[in-house]
mmJSON file of the N, C-alpha and C atoms, coordinates in Angstrom:
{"data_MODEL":{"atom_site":{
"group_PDB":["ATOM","ATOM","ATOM","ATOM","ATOM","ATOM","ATOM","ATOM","ATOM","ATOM","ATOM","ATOM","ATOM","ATOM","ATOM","ATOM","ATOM","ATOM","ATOM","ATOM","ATOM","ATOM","ATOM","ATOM","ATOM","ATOM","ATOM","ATOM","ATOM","ATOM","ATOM","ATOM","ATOM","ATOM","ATOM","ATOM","ATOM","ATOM","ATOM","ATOM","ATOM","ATOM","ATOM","ATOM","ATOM","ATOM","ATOM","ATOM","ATOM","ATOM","ATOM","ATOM","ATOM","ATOM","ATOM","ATOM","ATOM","ATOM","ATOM","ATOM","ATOM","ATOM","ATOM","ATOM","ATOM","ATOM","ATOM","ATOM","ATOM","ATOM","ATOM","ATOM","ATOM","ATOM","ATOM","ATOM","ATOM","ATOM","ATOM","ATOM","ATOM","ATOM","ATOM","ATOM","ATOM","ATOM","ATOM","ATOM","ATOM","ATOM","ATOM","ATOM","ATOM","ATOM","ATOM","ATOM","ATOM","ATOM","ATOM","ATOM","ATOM","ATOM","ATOM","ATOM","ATOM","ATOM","ATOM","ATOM","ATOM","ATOM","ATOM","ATOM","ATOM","ATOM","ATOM","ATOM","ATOM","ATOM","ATOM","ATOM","ATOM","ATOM","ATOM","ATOM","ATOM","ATOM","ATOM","ATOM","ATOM","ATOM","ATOM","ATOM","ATOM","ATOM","ATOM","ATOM","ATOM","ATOM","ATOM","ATOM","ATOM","ATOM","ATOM","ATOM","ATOM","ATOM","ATOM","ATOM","ATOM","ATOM","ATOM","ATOM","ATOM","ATOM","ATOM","ATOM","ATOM","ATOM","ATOM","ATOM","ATOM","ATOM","ATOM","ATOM","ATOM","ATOM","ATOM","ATOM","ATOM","ATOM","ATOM","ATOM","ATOM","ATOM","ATOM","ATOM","ATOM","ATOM","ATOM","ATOM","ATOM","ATOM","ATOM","ATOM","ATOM","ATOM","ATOM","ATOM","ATOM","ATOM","ATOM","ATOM","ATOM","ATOM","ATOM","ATOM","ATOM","ATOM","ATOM","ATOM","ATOM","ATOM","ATOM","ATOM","ATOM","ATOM","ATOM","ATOM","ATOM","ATOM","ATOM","ATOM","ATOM","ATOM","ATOM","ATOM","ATOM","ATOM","ATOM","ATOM","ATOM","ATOM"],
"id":[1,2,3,4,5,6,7,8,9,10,11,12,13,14,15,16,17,18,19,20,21,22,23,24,25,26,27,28,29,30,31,32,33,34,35,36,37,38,39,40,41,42,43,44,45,46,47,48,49,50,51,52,53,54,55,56,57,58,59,60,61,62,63,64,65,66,67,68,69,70,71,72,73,74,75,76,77,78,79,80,81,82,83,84,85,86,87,88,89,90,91,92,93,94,95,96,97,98,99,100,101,102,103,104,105,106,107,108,109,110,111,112,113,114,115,116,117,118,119,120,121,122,123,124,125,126,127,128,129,130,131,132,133,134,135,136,137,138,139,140,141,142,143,144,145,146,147,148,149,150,151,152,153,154,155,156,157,158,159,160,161,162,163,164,165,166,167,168,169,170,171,172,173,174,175,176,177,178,179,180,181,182,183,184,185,186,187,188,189,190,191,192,193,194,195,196,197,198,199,200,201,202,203,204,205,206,207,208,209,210,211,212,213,214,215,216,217,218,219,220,221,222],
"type_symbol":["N","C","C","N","C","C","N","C","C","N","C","C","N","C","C","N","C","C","N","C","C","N","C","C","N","C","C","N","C","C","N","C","C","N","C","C","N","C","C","N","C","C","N","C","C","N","C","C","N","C","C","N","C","C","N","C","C","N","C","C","N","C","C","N","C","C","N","C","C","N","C","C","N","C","C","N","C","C","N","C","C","N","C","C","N","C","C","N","C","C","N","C","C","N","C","C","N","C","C","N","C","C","N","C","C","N","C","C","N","C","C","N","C","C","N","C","C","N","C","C","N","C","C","N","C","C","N","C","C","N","C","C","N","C","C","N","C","C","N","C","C","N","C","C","N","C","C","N","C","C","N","C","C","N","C","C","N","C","C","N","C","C","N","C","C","N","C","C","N","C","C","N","C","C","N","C","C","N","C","C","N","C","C","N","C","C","N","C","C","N","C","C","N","C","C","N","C","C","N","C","C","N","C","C","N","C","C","N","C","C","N","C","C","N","C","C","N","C","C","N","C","C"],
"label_atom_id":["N","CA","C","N","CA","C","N","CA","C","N","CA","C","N","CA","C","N","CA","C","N","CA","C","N","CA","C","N","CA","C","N","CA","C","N","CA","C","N","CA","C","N","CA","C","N","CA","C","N","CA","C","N","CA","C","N","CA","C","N","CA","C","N","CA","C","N","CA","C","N","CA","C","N","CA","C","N","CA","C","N","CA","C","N","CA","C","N","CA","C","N","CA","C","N","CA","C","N","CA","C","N","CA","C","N","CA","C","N","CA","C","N","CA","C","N","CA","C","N","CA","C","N","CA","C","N","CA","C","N","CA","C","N","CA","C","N","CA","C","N","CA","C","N","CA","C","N","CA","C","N","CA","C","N","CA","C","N","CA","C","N","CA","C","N","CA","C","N","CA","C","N","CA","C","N","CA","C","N","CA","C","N","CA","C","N","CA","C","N","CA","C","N","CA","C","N","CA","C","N","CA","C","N","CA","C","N","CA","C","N","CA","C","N","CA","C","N","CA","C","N","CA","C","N","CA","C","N","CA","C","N","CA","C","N","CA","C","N","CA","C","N","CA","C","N","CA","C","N","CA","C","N","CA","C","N","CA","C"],
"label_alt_id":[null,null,null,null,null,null,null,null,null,null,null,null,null,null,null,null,null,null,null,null,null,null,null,null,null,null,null,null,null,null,null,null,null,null,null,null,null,null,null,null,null,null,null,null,null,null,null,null,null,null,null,null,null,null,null,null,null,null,null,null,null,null,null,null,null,null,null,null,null,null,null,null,null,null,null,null,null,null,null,null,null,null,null,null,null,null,null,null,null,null,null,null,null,null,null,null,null,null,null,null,null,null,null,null,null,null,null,null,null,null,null,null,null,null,null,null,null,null,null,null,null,null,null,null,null,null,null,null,null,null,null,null,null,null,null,null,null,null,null,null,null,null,null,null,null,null,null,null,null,null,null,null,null,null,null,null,null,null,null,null,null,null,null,null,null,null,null,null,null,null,null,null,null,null,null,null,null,null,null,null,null,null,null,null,null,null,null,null,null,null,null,null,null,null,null,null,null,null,null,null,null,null,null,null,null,null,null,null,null,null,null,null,null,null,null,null,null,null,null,null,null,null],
"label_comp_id":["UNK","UNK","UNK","UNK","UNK","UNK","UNK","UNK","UNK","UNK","UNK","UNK","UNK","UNK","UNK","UNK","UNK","UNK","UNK","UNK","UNK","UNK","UNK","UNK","UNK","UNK","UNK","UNK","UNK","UNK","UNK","UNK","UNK","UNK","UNK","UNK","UNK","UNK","UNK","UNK","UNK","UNK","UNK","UNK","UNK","UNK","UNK","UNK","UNK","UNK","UNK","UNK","UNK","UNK","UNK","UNK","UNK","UNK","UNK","UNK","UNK","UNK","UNK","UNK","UNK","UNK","UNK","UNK","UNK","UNK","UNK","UNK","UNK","UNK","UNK","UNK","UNK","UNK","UNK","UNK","UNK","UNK","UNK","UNK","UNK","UNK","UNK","UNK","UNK","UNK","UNK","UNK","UNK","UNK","UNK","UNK","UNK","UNK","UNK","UNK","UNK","UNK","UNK","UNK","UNK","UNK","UNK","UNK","UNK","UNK","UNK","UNK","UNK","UNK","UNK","UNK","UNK","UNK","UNK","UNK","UNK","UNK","UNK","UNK","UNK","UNK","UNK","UNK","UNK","UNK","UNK","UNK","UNK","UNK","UNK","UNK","UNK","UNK","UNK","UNK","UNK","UNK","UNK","UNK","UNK","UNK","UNK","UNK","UNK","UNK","UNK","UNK","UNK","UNK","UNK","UNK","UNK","UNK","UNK","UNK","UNK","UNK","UNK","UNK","UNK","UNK","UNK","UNK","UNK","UNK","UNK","UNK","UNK","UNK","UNK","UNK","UNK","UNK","UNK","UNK","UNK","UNK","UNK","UNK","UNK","UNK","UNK","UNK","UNK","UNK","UNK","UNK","UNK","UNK","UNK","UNK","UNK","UNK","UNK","UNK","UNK","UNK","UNK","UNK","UNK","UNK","UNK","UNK","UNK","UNK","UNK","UNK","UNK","UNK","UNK","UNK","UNK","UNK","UNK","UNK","UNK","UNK"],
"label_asym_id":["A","A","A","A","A","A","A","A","A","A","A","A","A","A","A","A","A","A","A","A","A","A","A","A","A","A","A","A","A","A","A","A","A","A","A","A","A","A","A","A","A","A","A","A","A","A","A","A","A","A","A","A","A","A","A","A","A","A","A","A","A","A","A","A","A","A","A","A","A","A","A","A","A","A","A","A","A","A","A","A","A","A","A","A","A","A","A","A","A","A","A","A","A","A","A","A","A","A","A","A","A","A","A","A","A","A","A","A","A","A","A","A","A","A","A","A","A","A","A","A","A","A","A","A","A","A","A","A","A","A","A","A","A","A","A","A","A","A","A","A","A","A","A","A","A","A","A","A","A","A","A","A","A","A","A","A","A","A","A","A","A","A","A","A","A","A","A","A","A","A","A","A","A","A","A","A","A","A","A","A","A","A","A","A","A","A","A","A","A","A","A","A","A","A","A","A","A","A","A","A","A","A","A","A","A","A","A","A","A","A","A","A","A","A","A","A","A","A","A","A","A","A"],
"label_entity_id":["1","1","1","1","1","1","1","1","1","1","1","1","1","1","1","1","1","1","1","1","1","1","1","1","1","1","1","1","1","1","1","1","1","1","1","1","1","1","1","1","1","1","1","1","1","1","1","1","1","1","1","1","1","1","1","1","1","1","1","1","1","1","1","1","1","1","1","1","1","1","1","1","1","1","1","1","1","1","1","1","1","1","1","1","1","1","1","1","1","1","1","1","1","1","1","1","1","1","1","1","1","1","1","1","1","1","1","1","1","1","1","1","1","1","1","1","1","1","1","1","1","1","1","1","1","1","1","1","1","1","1","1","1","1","1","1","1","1","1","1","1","1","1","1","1","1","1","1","1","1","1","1","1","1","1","1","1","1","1","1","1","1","1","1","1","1","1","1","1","1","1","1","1","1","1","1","1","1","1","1","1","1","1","1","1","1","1","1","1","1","1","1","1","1","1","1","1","1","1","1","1","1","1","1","1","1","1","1","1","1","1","1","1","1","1","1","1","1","1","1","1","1"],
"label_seq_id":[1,1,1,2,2,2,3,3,3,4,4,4,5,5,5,6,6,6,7,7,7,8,8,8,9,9,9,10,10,10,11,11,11,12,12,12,13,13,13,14,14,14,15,15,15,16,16,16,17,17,17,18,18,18,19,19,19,20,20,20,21,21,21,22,22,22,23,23,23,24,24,24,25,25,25,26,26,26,27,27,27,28,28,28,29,29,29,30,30,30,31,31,31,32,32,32,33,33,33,34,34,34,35,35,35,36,36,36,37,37,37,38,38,38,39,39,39,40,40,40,41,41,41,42,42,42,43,43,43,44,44,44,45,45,45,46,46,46,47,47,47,48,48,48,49,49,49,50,50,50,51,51,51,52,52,52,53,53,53,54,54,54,55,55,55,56,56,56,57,57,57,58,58,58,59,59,59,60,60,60,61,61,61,62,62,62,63,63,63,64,64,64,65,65,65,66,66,66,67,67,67,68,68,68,69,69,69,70,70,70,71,71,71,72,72,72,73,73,73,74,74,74],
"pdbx_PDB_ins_code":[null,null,null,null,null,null,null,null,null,null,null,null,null,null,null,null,null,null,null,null,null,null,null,null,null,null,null,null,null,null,null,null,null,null,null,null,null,null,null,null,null,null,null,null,null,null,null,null,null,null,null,null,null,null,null,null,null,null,null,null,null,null,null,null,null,null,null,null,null,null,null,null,null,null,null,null,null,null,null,null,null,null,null,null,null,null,null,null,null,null,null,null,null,null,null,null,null,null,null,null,null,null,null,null,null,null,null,null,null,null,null,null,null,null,null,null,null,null,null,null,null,null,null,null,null,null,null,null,null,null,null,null,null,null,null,null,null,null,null,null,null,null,null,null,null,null,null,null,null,null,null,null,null,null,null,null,null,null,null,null,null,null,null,null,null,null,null,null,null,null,null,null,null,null,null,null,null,null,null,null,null,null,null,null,null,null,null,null,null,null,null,null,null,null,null,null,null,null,null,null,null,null,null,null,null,null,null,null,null,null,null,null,null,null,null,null,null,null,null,null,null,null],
"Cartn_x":[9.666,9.787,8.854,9.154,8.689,9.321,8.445,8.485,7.96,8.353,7.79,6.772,5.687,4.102,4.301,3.35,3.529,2.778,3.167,2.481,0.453,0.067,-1.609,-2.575,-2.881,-4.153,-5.728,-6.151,-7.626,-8.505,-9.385,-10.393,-11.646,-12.753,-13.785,-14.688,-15.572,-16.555,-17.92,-18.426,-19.986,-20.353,-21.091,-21.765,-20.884,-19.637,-18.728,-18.727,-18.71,-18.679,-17.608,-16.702,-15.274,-15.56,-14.72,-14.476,-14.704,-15.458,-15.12,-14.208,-13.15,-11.757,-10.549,-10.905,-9.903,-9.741,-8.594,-7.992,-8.13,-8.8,-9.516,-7.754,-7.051,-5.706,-6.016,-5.747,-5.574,-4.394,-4.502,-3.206,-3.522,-2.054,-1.732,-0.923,-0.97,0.044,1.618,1.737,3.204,2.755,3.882,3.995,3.659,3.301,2.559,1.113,0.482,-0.695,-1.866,-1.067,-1.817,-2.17,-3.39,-3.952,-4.771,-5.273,-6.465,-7.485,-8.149,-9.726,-10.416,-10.933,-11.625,-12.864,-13.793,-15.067,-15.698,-15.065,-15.273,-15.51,-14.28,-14.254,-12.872,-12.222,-11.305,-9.958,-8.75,-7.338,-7.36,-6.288,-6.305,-4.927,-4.611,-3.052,-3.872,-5.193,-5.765,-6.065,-5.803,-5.844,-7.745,-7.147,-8.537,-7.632,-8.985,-8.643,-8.092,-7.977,-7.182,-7.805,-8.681,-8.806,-7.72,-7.377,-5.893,-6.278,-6.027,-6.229,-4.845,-5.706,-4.728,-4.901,-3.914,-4.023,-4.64,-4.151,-4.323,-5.923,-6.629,-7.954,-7.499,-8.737,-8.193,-8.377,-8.475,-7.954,-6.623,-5.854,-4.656,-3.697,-3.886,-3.777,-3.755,-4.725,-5.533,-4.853,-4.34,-3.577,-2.47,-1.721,-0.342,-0.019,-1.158,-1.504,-0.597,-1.01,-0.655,-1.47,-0.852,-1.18,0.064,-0.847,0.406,0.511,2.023,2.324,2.807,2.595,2.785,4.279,4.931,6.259,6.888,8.009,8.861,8.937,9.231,9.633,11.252,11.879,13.539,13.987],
"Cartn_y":[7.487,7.098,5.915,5.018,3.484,3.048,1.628,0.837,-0.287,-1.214,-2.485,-3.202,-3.49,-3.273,-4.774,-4.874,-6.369,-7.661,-8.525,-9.803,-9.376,-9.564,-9.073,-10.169,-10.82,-11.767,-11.415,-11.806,-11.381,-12.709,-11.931,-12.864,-12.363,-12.897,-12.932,-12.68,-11.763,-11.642,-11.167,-11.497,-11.285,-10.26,-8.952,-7.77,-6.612,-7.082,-6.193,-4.768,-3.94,-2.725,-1.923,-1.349,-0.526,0.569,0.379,1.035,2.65,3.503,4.838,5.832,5.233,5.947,5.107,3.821,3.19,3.635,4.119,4.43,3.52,3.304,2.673,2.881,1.813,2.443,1.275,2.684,1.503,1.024,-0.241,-1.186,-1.143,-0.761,-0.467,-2.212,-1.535,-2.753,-2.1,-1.028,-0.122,1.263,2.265,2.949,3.853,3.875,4.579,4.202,5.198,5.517,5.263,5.605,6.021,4.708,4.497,3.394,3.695,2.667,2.787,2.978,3.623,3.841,2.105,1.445,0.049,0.299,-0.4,-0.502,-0.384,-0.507,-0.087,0.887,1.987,3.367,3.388,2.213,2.34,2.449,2.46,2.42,0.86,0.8,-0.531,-1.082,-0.4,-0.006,-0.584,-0.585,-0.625,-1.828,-2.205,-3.918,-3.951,-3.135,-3.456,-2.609,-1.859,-1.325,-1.972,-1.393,-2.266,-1.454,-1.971,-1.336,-0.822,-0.079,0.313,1.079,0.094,0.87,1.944,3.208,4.064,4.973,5.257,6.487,7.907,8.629,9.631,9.523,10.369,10.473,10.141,9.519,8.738,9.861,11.741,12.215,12.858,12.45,12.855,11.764,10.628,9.604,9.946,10.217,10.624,12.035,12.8,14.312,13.671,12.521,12.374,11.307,11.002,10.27,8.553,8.175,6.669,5.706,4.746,3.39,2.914,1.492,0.231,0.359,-0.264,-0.631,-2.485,-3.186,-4.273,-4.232,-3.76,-3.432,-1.78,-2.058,-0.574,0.032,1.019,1.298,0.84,0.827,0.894,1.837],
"Cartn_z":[-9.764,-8.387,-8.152,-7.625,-7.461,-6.455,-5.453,-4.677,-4.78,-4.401,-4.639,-3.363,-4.319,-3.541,-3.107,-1.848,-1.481,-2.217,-2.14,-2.394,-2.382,-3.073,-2.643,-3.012,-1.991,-2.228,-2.496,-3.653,-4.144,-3.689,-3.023,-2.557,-3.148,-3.576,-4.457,-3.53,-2.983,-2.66,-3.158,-2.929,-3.615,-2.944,-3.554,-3.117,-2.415,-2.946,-1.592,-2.015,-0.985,-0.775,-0.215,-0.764,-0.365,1.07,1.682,2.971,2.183,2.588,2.011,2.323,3.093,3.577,2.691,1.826,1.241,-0.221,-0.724,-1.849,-3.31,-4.009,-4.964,-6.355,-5.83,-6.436,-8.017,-8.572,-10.15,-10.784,-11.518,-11.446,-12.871,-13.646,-15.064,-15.64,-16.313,-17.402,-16.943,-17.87,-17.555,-16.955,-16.912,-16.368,-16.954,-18.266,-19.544,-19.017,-18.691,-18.486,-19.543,-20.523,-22.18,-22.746,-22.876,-24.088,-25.169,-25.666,-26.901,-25.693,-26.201,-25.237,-25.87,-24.468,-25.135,-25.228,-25.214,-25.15,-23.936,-23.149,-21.566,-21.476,-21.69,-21.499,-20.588,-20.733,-19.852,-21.108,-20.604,-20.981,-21.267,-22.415,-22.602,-21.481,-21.441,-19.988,-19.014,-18.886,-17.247,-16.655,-15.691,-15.732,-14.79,-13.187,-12.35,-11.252,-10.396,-9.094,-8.18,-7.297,-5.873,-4.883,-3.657,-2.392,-1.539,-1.329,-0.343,0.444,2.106,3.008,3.306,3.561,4.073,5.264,5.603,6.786,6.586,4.615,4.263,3.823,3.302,2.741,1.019,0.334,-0.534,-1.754,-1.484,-2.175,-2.468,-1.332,-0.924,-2.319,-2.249,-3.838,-4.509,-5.079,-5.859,-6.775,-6.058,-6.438,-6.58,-5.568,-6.036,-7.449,-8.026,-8.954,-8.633,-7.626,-7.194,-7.653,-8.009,-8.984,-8.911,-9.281,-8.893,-10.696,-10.901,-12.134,-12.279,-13.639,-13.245,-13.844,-14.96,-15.582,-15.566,-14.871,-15.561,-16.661,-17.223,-18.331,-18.794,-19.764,-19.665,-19.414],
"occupancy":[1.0,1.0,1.0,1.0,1.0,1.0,1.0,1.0,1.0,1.0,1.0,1.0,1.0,1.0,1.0,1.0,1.0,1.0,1.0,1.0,1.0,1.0,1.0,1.0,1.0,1.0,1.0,1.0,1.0,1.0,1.0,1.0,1.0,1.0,1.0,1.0,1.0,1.0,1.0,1.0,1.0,1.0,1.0,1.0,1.0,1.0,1.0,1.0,1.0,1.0,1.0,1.0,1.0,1.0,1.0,1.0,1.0,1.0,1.0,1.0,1.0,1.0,1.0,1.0,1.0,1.0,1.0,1.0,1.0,1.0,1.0,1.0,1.0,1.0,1.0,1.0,1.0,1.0,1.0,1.0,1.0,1.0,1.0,1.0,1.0,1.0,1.0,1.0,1.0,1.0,1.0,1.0,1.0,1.0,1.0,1.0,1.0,1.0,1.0,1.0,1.0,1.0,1.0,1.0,1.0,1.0,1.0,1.0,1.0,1.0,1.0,1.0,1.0,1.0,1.0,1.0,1.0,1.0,1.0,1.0,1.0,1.0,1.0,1.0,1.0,1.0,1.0,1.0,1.0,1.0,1.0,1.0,1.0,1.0,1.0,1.0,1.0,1.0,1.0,1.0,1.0,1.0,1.0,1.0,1.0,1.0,1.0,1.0,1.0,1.0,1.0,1.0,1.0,1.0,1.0,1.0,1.0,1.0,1.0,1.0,1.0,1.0,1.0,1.0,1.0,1.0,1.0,1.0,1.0,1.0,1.0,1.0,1.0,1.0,1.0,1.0,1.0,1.0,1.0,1.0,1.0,1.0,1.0,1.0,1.0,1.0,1.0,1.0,1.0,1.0,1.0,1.0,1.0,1.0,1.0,1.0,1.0,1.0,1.0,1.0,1.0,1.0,1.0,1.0,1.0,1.0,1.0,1.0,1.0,1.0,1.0,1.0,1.0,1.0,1.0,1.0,1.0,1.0,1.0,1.0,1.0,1.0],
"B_iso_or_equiv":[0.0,0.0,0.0,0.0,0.0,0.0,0.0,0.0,0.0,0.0,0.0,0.0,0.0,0.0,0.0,0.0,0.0,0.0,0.0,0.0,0.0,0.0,0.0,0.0,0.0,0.0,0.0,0.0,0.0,0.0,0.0,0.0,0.0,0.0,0.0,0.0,0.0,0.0,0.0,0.0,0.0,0.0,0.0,0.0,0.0,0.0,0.0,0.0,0.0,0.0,0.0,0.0,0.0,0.0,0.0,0.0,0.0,0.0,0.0,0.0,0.0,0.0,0.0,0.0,0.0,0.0,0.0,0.0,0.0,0.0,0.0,0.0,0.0,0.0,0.0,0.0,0.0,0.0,0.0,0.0,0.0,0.0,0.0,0.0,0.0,0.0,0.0,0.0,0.0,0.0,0.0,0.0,0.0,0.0,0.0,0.0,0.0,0.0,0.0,0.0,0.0,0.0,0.0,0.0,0.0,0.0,0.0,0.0,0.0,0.0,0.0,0.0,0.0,0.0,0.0,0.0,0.0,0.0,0.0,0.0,0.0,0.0,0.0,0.0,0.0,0.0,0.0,0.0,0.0,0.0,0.0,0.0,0.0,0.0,0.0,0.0,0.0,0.0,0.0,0.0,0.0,0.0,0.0,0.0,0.0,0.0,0.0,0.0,0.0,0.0,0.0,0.0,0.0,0.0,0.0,0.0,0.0,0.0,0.0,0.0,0.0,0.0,0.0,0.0,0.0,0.0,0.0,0.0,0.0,0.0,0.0,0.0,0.0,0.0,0.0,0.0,0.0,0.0,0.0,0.0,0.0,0.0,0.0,0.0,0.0,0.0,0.0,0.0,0.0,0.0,0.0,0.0,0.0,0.0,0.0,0.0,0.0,0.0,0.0,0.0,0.0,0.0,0.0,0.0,0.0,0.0,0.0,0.0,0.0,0.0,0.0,0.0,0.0,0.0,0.0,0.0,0.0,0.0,0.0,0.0,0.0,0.0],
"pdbx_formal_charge":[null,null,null,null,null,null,null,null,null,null,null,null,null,null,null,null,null,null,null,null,null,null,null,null,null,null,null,null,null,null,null,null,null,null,null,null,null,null,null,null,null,null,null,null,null,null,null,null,null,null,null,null,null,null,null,null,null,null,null,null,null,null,null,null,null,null,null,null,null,null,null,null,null,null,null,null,null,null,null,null,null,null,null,null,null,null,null,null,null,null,null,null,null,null,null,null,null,null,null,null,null,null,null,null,null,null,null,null,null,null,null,null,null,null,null,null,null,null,null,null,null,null,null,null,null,null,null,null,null,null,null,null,null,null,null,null,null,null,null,null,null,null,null,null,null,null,null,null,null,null,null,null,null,null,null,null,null,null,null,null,null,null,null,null,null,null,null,null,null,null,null,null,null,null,null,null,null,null,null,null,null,null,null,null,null,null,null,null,null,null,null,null,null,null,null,null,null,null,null,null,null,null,null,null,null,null,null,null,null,null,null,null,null,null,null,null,null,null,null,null,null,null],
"auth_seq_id":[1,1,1,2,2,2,3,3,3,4,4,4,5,5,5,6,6,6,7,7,7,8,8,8,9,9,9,10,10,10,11,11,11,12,12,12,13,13,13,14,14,14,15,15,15,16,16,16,17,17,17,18,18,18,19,19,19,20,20,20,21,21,21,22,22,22,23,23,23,24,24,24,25,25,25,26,26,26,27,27,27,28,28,28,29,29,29,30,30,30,31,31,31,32,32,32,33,33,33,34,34,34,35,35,35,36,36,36,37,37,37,38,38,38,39,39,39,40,40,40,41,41,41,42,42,42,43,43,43,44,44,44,45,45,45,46,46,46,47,47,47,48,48,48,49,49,49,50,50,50,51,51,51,52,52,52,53,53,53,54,54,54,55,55,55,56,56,56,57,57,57,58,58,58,59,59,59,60,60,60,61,61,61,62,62,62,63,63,63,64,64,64,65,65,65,66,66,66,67,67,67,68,68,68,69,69,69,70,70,70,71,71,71,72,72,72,73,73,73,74,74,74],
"auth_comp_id":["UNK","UNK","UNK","UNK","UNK","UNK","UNK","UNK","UNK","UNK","UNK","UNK","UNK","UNK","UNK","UNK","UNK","UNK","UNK","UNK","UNK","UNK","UNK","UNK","UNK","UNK","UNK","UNK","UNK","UNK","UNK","UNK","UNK","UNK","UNK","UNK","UNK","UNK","UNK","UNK","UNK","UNK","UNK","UNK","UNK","UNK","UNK","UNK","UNK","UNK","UNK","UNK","UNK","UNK","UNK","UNK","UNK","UNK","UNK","UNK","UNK","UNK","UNK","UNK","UNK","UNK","UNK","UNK","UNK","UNK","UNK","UNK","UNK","UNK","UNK","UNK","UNK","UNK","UNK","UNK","UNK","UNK","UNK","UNK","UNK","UNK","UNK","UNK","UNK","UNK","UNK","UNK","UNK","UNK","UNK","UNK","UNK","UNK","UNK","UNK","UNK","UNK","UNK","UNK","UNK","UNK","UNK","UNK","UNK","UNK","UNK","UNK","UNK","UNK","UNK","UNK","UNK","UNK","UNK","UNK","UNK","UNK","UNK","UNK","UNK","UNK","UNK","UNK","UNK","UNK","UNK","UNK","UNK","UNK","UNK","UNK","UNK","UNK","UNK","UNK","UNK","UNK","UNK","UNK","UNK","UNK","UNK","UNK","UNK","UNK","UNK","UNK","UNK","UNK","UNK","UNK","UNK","UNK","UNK","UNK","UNK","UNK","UNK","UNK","UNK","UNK","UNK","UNK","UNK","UNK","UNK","UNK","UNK","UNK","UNK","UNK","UNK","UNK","UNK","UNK","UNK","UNK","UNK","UNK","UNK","UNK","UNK","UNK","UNK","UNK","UNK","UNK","UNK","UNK","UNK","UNK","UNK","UNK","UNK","UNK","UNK","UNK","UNK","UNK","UNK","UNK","UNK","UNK","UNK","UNK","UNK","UNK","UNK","UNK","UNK","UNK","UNK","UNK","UNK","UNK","UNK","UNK"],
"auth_asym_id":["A","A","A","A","A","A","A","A","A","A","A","A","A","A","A","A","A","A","A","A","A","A","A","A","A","A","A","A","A","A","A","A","A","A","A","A","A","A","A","A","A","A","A","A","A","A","A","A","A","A","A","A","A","A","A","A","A","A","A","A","A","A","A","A","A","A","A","A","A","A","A","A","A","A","A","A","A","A","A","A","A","A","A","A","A","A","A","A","A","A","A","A","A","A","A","A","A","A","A","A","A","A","A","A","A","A","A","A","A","A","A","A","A","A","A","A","A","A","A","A","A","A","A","A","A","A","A","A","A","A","A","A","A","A","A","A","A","A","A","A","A","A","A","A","A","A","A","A","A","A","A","A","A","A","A","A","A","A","A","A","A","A","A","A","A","A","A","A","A","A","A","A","A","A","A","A","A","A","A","A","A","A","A","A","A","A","A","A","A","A","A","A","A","A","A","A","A","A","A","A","A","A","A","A","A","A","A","A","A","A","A","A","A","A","A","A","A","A","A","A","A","A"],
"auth_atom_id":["N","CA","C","N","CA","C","N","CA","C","N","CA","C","N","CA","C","N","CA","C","N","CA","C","N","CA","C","N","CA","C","N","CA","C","N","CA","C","N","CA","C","N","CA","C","N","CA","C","N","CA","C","N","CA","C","N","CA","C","N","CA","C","N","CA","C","N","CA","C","N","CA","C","N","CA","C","N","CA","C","N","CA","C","N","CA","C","N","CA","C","N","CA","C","N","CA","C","N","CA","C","N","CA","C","N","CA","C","N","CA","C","N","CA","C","N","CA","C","N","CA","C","N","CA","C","N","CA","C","N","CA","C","N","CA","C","N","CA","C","N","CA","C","N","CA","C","N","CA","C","N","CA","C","N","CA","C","N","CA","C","N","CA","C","N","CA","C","N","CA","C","N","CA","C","N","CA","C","N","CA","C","N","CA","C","N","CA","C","N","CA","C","N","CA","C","N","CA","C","N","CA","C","N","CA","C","N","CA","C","N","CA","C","N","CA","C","N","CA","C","N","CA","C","N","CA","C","N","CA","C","N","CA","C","N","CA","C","N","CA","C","N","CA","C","N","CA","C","N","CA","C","N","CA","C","N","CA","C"],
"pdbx_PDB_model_num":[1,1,1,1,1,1,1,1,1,1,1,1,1,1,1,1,1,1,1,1,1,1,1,1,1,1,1,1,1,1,1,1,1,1,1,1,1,1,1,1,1,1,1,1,1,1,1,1,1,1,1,1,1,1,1,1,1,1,1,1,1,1,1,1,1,1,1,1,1,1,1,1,1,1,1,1,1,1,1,1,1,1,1,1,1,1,1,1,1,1,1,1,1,1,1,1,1,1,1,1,1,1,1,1,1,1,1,1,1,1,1,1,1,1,1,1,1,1,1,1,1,1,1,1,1,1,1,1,1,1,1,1,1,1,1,1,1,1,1,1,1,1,1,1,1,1,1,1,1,1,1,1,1,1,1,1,1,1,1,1,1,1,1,1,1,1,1,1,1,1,1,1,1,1,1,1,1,1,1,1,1,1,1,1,1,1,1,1,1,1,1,1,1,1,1,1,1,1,1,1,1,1,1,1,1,1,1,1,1,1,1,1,1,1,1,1,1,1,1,1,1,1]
}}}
């Protein structure tokens, strides 16, 4: 199940600090979750978070396991 997320402009701020009601949504490569673990500790799938304001509490997300994807699967 998928929708297509809007246009999203990144603006660079220095020191910024996330709203603590905004959904910290993470943005994959595909829709395959699964990577090599990097040196990070992250997925190699994992690109970078996204702030998303929402209406729900940002564990309500969080359970429905929401993330942006940048490709479908076939």
């Amino acid at each position: 199940m998928f929708t297509k997320a809007p246009v999203i402009e990144f603006i660079p701020t220095e020191d910024y600090k996330p709203e603590p009601n905004e959904y910290s949504m993470p943005v994959y490569k595909t829709t395959v979750r699964a990577g090599t673990l990097s040196t990070t500790g992250h997925s190699t799938n994992f690109i970078i978070s996204i702030e998303t304001p929402t209406k729900k509490k940002p564990e309500y997300w969080i359970l429905k396991g929401a993330a942006f994807a940048c490709a479908l699967n076939d």
